[in-house]
PDB file of N, CA, C, O and CB in Angstrom:
ATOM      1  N   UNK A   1      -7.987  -0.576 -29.915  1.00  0.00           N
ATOM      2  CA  UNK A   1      -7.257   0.315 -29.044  1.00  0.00           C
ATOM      3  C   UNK A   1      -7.287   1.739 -29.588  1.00  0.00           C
ATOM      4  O   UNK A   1      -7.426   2.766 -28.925  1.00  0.00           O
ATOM      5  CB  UNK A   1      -5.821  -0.165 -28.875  1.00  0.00           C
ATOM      6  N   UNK A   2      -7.142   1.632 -30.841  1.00  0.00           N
ATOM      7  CA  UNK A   2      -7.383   3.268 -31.337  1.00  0.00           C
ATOM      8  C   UNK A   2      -8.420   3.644 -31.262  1.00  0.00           C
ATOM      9  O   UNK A   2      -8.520   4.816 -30.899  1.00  0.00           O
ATOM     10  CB  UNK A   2      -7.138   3.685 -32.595  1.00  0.00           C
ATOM     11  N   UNK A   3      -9.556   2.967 -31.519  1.00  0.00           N
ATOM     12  CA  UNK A   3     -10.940   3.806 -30.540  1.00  0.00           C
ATOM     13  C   UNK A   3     -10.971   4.299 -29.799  1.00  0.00           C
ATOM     14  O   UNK A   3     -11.128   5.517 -29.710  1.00  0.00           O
ATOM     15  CB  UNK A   3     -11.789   3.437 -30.002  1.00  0.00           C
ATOM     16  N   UNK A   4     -10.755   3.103 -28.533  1.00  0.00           N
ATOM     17  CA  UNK A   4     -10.568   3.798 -27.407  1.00  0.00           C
ATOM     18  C   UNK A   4      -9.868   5.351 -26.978  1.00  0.00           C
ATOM     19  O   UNK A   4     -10.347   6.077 -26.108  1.00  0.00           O
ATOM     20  CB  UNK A   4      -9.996   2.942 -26.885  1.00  0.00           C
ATOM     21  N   UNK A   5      -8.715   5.653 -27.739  1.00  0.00           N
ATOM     22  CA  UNK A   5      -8.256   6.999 -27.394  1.00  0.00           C
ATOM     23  C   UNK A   5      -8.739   7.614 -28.513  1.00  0.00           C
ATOM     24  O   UNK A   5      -8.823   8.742 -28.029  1.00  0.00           O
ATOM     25  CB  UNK A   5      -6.732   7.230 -27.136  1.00  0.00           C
ATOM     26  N   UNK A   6      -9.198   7.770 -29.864  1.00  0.00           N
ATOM     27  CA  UNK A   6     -10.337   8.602 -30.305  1.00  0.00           C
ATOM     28  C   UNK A   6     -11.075   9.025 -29.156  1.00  0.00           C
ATOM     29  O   UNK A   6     -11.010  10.166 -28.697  1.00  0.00           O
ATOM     30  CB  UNK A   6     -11.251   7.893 -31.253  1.00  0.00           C
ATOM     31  N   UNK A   7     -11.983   7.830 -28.557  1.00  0.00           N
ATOM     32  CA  UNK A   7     -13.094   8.385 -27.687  1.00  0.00           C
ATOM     33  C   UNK A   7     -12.662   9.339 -26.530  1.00  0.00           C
ATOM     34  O   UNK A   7     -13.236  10.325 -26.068  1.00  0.00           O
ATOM     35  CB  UNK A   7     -13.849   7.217 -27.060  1.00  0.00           C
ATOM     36  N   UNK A   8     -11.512   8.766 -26.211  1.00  0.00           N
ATOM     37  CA  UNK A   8     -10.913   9.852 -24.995  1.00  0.00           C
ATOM     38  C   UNK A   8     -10.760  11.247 -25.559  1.00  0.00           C
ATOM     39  O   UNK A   8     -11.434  12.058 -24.925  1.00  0.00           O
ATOM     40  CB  UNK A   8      -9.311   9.410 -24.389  1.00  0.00           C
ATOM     41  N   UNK A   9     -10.266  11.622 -26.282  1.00  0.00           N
ATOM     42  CA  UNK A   9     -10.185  12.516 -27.180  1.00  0.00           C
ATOM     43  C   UNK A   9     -11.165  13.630 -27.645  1.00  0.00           C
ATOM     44  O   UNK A   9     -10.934  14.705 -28.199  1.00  0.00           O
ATOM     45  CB  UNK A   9      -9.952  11.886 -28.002  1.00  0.00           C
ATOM     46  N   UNK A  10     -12.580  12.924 -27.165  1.00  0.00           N
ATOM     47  CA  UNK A  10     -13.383  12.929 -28.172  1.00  0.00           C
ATOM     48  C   UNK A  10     -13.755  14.290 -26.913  1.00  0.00           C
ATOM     49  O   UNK A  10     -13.740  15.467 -27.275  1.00  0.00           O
ATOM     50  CB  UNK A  10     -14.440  11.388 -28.788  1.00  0.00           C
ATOM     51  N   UNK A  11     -14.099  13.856 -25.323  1.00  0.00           N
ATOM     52  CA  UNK A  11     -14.377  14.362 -24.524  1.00  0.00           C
ATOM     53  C   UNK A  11     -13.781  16.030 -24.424  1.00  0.00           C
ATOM     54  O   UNK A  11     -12.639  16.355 -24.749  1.00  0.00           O
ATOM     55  CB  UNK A  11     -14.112  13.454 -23.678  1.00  0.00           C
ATOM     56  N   UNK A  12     -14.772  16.912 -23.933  1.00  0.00           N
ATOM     57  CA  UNK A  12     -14.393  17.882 -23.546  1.00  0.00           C
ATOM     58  C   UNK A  12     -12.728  18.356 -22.877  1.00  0.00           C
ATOM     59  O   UNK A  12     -12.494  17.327 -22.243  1.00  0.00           O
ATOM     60  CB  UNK A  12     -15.348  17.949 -22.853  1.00  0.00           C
ATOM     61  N   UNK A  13     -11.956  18.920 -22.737  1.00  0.00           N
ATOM     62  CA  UNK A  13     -10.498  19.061 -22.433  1.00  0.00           C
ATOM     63  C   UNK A  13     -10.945  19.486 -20.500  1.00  0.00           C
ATOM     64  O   UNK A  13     -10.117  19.247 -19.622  1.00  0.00           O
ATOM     65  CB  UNK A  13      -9.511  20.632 -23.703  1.00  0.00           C
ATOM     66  N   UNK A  14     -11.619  19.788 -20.340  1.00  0.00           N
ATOM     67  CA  UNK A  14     -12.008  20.152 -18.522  1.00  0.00           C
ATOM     68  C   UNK A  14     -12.414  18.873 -18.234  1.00  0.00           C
ATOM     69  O   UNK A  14     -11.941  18.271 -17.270  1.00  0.00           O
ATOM     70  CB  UNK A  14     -13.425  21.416 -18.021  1.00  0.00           C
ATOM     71  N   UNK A  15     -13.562  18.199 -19.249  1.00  0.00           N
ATOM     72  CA  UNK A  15     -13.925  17.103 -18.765  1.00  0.00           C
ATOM     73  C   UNK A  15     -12.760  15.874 -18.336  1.00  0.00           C
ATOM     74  O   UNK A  15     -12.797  15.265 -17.267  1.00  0.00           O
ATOM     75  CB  UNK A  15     -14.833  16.725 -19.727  1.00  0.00           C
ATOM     76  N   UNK A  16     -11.652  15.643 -19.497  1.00  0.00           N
ATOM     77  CA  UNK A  16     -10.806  14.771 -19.275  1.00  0.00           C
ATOM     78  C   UNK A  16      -9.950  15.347 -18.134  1.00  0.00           C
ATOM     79  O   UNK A  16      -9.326  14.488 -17.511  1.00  0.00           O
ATOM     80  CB  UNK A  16     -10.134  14.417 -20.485  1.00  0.00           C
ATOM     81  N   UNK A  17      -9.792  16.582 -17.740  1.00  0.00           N
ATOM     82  CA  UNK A  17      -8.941  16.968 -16.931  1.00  0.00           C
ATOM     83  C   UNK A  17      -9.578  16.254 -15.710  1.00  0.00           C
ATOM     84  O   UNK A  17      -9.303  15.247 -15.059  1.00  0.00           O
ATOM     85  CB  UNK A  17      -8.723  18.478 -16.921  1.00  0.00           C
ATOM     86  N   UNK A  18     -10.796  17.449 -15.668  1.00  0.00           N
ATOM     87  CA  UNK A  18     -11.577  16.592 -13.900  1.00  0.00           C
ATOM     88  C   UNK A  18     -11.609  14.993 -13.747  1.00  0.00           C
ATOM     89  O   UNK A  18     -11.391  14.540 -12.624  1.00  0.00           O
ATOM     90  CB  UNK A  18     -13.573  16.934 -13.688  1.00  0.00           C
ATOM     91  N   UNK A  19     -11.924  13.921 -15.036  1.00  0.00           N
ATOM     92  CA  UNK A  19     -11.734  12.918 -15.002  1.00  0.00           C
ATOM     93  C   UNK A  19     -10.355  12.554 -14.676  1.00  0.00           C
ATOM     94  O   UNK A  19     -10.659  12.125 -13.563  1.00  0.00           O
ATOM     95  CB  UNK A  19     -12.188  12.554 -15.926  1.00  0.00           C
ATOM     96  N   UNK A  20      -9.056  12.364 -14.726  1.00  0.00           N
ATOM     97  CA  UNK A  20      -8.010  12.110 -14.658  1.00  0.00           C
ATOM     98  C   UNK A  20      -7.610  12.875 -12.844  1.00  0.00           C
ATOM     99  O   UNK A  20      -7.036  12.384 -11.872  1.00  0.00           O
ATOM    100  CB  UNK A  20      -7.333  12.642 -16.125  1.00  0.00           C
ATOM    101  N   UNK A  21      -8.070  13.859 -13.015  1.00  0.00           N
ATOM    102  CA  UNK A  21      -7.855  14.851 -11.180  1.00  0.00           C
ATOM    103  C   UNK A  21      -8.527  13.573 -10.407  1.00  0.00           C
ATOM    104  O   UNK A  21      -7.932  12.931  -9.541  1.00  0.00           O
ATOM    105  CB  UNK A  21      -9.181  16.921 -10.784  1.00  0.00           C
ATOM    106  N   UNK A  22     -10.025  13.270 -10.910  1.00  0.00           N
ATOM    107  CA  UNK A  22     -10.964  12.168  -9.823  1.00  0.00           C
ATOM    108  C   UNK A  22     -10.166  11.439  -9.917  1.00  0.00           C
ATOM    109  O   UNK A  22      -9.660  11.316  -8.801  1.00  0.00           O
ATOM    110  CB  UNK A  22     -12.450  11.482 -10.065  1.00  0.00           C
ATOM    111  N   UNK A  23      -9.527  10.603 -10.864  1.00  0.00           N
ATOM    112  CA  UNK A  23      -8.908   9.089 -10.937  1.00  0.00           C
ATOM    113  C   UNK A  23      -7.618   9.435  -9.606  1.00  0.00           C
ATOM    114  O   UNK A  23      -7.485   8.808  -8.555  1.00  0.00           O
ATOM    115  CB  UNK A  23      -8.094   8.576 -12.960  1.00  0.00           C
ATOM    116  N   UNK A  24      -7.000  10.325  -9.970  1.00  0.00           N
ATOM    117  CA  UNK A  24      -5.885  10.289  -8.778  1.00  0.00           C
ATOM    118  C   UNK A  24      -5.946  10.370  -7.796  1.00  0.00           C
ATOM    119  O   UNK A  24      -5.136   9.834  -7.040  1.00  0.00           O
ATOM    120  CB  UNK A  24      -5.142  10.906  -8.682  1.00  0.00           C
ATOM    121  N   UNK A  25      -6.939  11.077  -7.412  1.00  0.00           N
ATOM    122  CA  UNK A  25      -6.968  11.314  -5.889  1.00  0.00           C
ATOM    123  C   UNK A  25      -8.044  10.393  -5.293  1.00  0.00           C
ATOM    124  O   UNK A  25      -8.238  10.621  -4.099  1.00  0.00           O
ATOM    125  CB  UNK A  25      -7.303  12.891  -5.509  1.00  0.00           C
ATOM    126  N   UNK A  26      -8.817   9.379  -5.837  1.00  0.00           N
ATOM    127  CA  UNK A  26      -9.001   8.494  -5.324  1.00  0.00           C
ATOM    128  C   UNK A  26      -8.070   7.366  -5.550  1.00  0.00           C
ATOM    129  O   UNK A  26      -8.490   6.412  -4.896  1.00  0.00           O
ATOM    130  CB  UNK A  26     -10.063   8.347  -5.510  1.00  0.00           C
ATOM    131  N   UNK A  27      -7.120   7.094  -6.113  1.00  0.00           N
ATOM    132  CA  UNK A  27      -6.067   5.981  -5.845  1.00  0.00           C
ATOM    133  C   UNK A  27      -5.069   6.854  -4.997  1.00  0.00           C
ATOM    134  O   UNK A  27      -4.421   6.044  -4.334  1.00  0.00           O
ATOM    135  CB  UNK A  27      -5.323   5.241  -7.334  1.00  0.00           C
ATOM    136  N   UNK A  28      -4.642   8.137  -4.710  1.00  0.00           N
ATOM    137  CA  UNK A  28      -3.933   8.612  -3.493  1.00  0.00           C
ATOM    138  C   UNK A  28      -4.622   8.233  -2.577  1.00  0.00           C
ATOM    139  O   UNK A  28      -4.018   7.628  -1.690  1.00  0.00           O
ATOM    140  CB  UNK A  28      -3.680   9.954  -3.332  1.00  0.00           C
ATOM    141  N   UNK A  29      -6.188   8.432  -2.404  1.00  0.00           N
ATOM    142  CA  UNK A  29      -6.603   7.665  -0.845  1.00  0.00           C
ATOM    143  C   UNK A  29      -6.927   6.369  -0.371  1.00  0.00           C
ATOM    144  O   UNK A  29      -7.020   5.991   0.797  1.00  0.00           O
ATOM    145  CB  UNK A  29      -7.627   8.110  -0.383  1.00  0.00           C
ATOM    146  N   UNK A  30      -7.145   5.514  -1.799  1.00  0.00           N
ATOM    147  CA  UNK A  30      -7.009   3.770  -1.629  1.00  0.00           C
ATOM    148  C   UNK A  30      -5.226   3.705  -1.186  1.00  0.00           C
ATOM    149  O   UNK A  30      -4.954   2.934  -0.266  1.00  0.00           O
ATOM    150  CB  UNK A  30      -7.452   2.673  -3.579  1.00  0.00           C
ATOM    151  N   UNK A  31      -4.152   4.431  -1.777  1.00  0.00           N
ATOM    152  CA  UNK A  31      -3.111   4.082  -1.296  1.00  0.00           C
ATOM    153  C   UNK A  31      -2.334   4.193   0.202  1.00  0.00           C
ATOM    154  O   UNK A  31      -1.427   3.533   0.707  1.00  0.00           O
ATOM    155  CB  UNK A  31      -2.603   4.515  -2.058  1.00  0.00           C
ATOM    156  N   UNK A  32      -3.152   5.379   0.679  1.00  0.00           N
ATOM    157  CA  UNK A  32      -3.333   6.113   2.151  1.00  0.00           C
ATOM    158  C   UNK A  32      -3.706   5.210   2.903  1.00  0.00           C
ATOM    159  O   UNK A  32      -3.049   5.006   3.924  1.00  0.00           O
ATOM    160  CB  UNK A  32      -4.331   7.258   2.326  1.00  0.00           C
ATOM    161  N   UNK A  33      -4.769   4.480   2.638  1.00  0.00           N
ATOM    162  CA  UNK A  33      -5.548   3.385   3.093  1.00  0.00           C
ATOM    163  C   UNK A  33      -4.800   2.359   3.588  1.00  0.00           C
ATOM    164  O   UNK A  33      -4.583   2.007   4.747  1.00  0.00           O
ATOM    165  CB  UNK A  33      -6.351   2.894   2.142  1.00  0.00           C
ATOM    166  N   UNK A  34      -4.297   1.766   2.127  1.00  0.00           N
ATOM    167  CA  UNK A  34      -3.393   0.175   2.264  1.00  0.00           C
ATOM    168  C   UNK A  34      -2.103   0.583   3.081  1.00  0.00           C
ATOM    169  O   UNK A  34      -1.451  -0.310   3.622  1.00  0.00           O
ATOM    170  CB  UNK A  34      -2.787  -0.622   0.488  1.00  0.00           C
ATOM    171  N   UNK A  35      -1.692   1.976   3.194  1.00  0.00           N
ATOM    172  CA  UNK A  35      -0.465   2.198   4.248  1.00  0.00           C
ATOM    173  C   UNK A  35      -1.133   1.692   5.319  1.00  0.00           C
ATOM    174  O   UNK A  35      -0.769   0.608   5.774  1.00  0.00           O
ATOM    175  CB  UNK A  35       0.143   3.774   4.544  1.00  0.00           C
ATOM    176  N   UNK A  36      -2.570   2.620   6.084  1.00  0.00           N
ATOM    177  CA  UNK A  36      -2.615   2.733   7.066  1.00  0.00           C
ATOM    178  C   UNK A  36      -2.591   0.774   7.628  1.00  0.00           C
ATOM    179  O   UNK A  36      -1.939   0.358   8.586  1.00  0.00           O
ATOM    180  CB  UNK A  36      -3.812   3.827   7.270  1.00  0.00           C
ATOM    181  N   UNK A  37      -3.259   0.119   6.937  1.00  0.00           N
ATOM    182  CA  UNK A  37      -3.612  -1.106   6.917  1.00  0.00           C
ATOM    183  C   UNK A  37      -2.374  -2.150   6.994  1.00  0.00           C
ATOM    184  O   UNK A  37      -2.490  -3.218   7.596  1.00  0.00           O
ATOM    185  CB  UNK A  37      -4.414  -1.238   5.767  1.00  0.00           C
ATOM    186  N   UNK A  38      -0.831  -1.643   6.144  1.00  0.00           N
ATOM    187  CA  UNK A  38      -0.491  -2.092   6.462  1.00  0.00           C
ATOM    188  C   UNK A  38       0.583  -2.267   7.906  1.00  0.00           C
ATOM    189  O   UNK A  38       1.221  -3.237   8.317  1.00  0.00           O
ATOM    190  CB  UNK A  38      -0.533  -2.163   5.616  1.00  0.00           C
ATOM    191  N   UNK A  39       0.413  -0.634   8.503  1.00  0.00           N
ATOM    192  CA  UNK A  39       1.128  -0.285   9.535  1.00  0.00           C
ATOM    193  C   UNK A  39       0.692  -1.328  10.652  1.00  0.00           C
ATOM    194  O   UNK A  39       1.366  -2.100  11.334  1.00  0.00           O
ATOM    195  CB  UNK A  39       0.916   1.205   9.864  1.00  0.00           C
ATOM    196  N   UNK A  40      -0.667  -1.080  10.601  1.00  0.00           N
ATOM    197  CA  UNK A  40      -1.839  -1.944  12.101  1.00  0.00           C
ATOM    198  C   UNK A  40      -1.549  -3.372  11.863  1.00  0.00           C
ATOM    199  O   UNK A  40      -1.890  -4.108  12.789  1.00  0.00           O
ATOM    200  CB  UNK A  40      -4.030  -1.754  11.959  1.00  0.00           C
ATOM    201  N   UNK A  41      -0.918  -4.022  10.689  1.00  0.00           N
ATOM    202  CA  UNK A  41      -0.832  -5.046  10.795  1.00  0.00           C
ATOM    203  C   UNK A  41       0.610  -5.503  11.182  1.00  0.00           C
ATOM    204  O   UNK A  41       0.709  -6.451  11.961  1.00  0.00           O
ATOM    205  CB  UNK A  41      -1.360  -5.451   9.807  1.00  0.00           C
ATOM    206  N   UNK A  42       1.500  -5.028  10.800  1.00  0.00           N
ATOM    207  CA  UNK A  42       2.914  -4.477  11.480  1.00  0.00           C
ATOM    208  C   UNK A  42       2.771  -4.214  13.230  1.00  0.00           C
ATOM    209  O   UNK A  42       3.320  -4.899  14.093  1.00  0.00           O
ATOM    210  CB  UNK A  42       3.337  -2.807  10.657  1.00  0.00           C
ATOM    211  N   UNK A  43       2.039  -3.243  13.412  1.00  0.00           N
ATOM    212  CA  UNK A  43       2.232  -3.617  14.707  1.00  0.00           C
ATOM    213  C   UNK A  43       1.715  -4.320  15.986  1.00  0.00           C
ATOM    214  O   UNK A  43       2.113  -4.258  17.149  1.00  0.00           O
ATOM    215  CB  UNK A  43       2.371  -2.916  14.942  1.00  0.00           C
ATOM    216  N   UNK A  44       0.169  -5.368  15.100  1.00  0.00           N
ATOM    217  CA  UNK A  44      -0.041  -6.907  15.544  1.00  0.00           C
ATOM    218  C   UNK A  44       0.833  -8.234  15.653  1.00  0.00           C
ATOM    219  O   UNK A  44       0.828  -9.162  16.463  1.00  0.00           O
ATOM    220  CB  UNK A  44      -0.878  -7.302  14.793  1.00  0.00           C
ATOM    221  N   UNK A  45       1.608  -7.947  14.477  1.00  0.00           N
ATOM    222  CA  UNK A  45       2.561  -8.723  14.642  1.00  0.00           C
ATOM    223  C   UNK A  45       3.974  -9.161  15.255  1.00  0.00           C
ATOM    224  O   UNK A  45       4.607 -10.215  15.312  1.00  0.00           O
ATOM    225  CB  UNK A  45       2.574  -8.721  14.008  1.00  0.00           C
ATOM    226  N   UNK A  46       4.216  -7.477  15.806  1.00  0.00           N
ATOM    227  CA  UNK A  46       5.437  -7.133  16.817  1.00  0.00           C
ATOM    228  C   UNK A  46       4.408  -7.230  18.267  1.00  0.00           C
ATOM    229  O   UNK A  46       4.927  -8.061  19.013  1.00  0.00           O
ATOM    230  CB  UNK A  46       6.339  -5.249  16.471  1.00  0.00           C
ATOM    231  N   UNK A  47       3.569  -6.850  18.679  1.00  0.00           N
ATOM    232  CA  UNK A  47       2.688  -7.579  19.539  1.00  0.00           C
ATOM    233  C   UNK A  47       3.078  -8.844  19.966  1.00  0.00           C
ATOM    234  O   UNK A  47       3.579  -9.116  21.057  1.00  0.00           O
ATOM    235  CB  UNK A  47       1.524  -7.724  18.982  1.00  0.00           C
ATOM    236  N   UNK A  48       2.751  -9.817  18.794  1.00  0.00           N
ATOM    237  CA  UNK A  48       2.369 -11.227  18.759  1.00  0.00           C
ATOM    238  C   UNK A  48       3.922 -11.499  19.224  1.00  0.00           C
ATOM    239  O   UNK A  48       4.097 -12.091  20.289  1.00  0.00           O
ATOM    240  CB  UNK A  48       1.700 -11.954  17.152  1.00  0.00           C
ATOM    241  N   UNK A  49       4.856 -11.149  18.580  1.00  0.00           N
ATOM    242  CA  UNK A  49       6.384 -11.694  18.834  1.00  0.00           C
ATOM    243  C   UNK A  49       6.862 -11.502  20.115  1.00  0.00           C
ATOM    244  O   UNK A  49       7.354 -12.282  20.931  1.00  0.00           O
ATOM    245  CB  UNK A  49       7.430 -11.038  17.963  1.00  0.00           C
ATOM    246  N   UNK A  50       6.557  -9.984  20.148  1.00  0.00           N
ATOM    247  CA  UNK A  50       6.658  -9.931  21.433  1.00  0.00           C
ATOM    248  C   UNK A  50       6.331 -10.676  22.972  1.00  0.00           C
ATOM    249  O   UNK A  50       6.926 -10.764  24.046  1.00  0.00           O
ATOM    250  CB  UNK A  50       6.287  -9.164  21.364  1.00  0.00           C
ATOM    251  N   UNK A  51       5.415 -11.006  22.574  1.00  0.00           N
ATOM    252  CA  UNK A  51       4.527 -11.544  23.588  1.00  0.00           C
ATOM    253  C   UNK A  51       5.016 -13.744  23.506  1.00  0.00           C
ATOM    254  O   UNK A  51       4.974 -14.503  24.475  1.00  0.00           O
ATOM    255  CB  UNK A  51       2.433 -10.906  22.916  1.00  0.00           C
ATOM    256  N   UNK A  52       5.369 -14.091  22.185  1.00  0.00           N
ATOM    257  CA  UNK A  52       5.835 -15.221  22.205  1.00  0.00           C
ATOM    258  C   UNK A  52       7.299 -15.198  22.935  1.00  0.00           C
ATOM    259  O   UNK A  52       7.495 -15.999  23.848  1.00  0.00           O
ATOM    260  CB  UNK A  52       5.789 -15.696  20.852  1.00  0.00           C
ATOM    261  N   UNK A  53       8.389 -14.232  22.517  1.00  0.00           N
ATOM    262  CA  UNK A  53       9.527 -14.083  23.360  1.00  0.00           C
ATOM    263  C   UNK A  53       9.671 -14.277  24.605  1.00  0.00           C
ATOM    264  O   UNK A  53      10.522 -15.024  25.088  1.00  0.00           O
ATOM    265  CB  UNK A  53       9.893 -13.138  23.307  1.00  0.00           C
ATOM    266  N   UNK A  54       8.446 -13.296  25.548  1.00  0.00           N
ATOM    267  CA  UNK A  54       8.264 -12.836  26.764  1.00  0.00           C
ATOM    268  C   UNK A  54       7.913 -14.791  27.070  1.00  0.00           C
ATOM    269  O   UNK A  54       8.281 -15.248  28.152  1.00  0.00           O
ATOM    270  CB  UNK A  54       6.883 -11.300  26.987  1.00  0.00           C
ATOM    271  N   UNK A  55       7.397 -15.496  26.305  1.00  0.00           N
ATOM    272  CA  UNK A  55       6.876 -17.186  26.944  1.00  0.00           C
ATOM    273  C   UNK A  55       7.931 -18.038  26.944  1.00  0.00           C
ATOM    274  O   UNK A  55       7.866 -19.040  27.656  1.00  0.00           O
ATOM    275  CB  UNK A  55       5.693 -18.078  26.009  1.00  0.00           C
ATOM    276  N   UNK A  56       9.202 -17.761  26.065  1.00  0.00           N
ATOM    277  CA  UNK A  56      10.356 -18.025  25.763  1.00  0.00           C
ATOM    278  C   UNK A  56      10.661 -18.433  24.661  1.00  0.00           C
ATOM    279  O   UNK A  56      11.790 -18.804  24.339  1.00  0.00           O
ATOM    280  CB  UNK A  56      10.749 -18.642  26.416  1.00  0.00           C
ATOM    281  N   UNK A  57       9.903 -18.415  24.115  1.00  0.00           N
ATOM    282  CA  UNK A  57       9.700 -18.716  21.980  1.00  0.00           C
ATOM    283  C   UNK A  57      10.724 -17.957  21.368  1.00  0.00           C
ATOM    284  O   UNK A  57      10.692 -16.733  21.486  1.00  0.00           O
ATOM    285  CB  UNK A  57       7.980 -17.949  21.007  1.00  0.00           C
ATOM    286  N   UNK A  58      11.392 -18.365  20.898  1.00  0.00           N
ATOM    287  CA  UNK A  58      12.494 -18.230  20.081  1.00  0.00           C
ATOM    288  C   UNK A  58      11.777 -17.268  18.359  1.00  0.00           C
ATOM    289  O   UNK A  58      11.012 -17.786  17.546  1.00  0.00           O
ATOM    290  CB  UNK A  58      13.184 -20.119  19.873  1.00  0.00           C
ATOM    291  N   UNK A  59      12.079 -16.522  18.321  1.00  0.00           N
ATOM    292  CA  UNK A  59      11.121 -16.089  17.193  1.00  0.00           C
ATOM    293  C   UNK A  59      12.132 -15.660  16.172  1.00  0.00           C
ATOM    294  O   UNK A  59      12.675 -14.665  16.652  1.00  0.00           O
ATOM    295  CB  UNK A  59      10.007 -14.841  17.600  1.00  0.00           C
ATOM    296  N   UNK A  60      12.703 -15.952  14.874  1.00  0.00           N
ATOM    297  CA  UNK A  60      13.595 -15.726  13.887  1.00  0.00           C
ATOM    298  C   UNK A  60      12.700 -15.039  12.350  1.00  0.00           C
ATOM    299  O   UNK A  60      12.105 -15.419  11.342  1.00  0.00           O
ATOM    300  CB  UNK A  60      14.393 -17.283  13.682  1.00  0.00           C
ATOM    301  N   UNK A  61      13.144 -13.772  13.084  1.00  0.00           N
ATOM    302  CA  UNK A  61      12.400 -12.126  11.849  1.00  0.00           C
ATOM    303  C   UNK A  61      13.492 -12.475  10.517  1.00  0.00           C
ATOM    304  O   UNK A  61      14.435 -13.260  10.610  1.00  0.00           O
ATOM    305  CB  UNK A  61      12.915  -9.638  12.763  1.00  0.00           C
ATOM    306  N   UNK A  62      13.162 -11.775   9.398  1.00  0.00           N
ATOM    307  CA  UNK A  62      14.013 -11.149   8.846  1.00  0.00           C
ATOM    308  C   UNK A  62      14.924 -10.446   9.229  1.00  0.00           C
ATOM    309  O   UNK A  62      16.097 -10.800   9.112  1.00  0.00           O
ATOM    310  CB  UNK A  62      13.637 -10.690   8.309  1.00  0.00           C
ATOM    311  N   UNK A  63      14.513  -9.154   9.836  1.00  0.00           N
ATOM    312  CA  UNK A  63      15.245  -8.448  10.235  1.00  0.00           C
ATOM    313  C   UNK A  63      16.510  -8.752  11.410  1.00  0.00           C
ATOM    314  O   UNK A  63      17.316  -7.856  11.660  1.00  0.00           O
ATOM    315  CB  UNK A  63      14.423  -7.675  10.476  1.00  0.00           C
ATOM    316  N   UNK A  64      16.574  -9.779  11.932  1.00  0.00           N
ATOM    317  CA  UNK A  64      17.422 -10.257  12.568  1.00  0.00           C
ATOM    318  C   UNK A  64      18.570 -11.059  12.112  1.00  0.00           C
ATOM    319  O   UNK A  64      19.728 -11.176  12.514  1.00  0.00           O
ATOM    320  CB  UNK A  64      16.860 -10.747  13.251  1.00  0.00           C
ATOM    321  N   UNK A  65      17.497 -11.875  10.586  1.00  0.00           N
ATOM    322  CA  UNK A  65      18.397 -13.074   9.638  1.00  0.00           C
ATOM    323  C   UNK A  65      19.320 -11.861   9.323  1.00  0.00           C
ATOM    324  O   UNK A  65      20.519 -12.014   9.552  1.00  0.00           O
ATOM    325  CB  UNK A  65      17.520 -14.065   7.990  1.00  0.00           C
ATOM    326  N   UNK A  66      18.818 -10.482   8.741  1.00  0.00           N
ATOM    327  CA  UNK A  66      19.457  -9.585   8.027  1.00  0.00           C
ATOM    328  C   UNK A  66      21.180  -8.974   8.648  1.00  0.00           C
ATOM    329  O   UNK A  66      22.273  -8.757   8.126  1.00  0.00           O
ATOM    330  CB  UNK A  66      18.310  -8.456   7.958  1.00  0.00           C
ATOM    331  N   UNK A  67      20.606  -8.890   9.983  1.00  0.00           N
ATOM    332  CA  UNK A  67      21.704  -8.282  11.122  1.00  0.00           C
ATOM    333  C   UNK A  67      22.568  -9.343  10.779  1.00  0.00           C
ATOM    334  O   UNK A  67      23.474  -8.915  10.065  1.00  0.00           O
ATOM    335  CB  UNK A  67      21.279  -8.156  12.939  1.00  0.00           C
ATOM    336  N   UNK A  68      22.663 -10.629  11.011  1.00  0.00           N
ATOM    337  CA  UNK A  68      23.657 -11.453  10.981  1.00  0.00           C
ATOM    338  C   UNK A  68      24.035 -11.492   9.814  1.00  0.00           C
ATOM    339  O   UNK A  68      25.189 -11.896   9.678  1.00  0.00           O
ATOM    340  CB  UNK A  68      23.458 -12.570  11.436  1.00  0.00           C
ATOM    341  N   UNK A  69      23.509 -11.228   8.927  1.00  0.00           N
ATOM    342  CA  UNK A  69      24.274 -11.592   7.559  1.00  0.00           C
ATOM    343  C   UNK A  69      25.407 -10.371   7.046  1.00  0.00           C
ATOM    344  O   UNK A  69      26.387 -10.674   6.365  1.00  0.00           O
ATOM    345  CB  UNK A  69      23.013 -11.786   6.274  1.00  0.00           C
ATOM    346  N   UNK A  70      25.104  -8.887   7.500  1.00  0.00           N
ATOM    347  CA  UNK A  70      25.819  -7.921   7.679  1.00  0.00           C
ATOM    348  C   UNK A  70      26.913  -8.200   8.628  1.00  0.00           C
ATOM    349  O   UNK A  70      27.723  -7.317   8.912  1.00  0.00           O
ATOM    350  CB  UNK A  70      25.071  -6.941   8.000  1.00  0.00           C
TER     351      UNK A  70
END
């Protein structure tokens, strides 16, 4: 393990900078991503409920267990 940050170390001070700038802002846009991904799947699934309700399906969310428990 102490190698390892020798070697980091070892690198130019711009270089580790731009390295560490790249690292973030590509996990800010993998994280941008998994939002967007998880919104579209959020609102397939209020879709889907929706649409079981409308057949007369009884559908029991969280968010409903939650209401009653308040």
């Amino acid at each position: 393990m102490a190698e390892t940050k020798k070697k980091v170390s070892e690198l130019p001070k711009d270089v580790e900078i731009g390295f560490h700038q790249g690292s973030l802002n590509t996990l800010l846009n993998e994280r941008n991503e998994l939002v967007k991904l998880i919104q579209h799947i959020q609102r397939l699934m209020e879709a889907h409920i929706k649409r079981l309700e409308e057949l007369g399906v009884k559908v029991q969310t969280k968010k409903a267990e939650e209401k009653k428990e308040n």
